[in-house]
C-alpha positions in Angstrom: 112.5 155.0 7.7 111.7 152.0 9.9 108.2 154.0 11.0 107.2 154.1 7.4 107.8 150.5 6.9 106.2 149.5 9.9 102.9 151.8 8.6 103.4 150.1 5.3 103.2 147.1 7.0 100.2 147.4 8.8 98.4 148.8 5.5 98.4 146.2 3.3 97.8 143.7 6.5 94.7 145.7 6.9 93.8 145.9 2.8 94.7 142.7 2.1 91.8 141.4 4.8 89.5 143.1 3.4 89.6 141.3 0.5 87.9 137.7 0.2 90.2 134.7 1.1 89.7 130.7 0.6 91.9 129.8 3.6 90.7 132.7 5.8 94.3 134.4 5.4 95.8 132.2 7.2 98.8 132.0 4.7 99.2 135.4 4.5 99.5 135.8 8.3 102.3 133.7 8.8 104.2 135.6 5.5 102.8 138.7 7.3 104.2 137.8 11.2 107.4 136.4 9.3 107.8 140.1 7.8 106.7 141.8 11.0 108.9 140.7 13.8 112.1 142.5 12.2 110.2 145.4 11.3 108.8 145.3 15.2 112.9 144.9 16.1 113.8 147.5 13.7 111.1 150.4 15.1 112.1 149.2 18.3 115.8 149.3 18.1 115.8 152.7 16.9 113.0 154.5 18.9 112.9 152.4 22.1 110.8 149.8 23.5 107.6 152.2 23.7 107.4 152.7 19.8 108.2 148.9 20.2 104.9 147.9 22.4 102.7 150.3 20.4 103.6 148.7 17.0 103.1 145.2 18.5 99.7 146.2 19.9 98.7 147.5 16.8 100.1 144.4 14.9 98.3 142.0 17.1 95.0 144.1 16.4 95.4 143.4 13.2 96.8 139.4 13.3 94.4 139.4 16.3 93.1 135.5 15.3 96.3 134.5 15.0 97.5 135.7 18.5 94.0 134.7 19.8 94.8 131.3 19.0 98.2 131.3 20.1 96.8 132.3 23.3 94.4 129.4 23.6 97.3 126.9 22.8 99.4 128.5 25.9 96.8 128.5 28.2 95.6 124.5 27.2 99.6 123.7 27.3 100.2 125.4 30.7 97.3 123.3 32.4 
C-alpha cells in the first residue's frame, strides 16, 4: 500500500508541473515535501532503507529546484 501511495505521489507531482503556474509551484512544493517525508518514512519503514533511498532520489528528481536551492543555502551557510 505504501508503494502505491508513494507512485501516487510522485504522479501528480509530475502532472501538476506540467501545468502552468504563477509562483513557479513553489507553493505546491512545500504542500508536496510536507506530504512526502511520511510517505518516504512509510516506504521506508516497511521495505527498508533501499526502497527508502530510491523513493527519495526519485522525489528529489522531481522537487529537484527545491533541493537545488536547499543545496546552495548549505553550501553558502557552511562557508
Amino acid at each position: 500500500m505504501s508503494l502505491v501511495v508513494a507512485l501516487l505521489w510522485l504522479i501528480s507531482a509530475n502532472l501538476r508541473a506540467m501545468l502552468p503556474s504563477k509562483d513557479s509551484h513553489w507553493r505546491f512544493a512545500y504542500v508536496m515535501i510536507v506530504i512526502g517525508i511520511p510517505i518516504l518514512g512509510w516506504v521506508t519503514y516497511e521495505y527498508g532503507p533501499m526502497f527508502g533511498v530510491l523513493l527519495l532520489a526519485a522525489a528529489c528528481s522531481v522537487l529537484r529546484w527545491p533541493m537545488i536551492y536547499l543545496w546552495r543555502w548549505l553550501k553558502a551557510r557552511l562557508q
